[in-house]
Structure formats: C-alpha cells, structure tokens
C-alpha positions as CSV (number, residue, x, y, z in Angstrom):
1,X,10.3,2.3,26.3
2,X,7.4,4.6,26.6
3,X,9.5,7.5,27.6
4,X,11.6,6.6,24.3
5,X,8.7,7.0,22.3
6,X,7.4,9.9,24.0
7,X,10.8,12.0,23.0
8,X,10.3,10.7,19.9
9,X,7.1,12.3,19.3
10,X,7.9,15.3,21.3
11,X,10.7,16.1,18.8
12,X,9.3,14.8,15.9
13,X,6.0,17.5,16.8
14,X,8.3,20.5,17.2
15,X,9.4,20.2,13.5
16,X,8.2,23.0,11.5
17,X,7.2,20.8,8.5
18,X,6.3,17.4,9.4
19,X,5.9,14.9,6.8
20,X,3.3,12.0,7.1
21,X,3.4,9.8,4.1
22,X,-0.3,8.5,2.9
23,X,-0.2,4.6,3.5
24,X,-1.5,4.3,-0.2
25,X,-0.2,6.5,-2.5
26,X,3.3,6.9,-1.1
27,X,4.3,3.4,-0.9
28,X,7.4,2.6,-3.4
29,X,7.0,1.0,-6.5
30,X,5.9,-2.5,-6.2
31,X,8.3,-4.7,-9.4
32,X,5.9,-7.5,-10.2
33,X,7.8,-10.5,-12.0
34,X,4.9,-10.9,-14.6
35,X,4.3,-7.4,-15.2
36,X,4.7,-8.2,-18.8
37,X,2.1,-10.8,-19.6
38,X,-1.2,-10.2,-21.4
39,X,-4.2,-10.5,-18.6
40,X,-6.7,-13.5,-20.7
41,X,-10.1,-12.3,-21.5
42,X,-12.9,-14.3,-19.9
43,X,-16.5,-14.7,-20.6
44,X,-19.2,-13.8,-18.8
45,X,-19.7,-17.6,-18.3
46,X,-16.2,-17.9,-16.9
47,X,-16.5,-15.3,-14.8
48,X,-20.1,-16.5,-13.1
49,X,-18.7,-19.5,-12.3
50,X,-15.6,-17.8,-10.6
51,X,-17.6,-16.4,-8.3
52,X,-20.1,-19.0,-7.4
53,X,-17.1,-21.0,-6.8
C-alpha cells in the first residue's frame, strides 16, 4: 500500500503542471432544495434570544 502511494506521488510530482484544487473555492456547486425561499427578517429581540438559547 505504501509503495502504491509512493508511485503515486512520484508520478504525480514529475508533472510539469500540477494542479491542486483549493478545498474552498473549487468545490462544485452545491443545489440547495430551498434555494428559492425568502430568508425571514428577525428582530434584534429574536435574535438575542437565539443566542442565549
């Protein structure tokens, strides 16, 4: 297994142009089902409470 992975990484470090997608930015698209409803406003009330909770 470890000799796998070292190839691995031997060849994949020979490349000319390697390509090492950021964990963030590069992620796909993420399709939320509610994507289309309206976020409800709070108050400041609301929102004290939420977090004291």
């Amino acid at each position: 297994m470890c000799e796998l992975a070292a190839e691995f990484y031997e060849d994949f470090f020979k490349k000319n142009e390697v390509v090492r997608p950021h964990p963030y930015t590069d992620t796909p698209l993420i399709e939320f089902d509610n994507e289309d409803e309206n976020i409800p406003e709070v108050t400041l009330n609301e929102l004290i409470e939420t977090i004291h909770a």
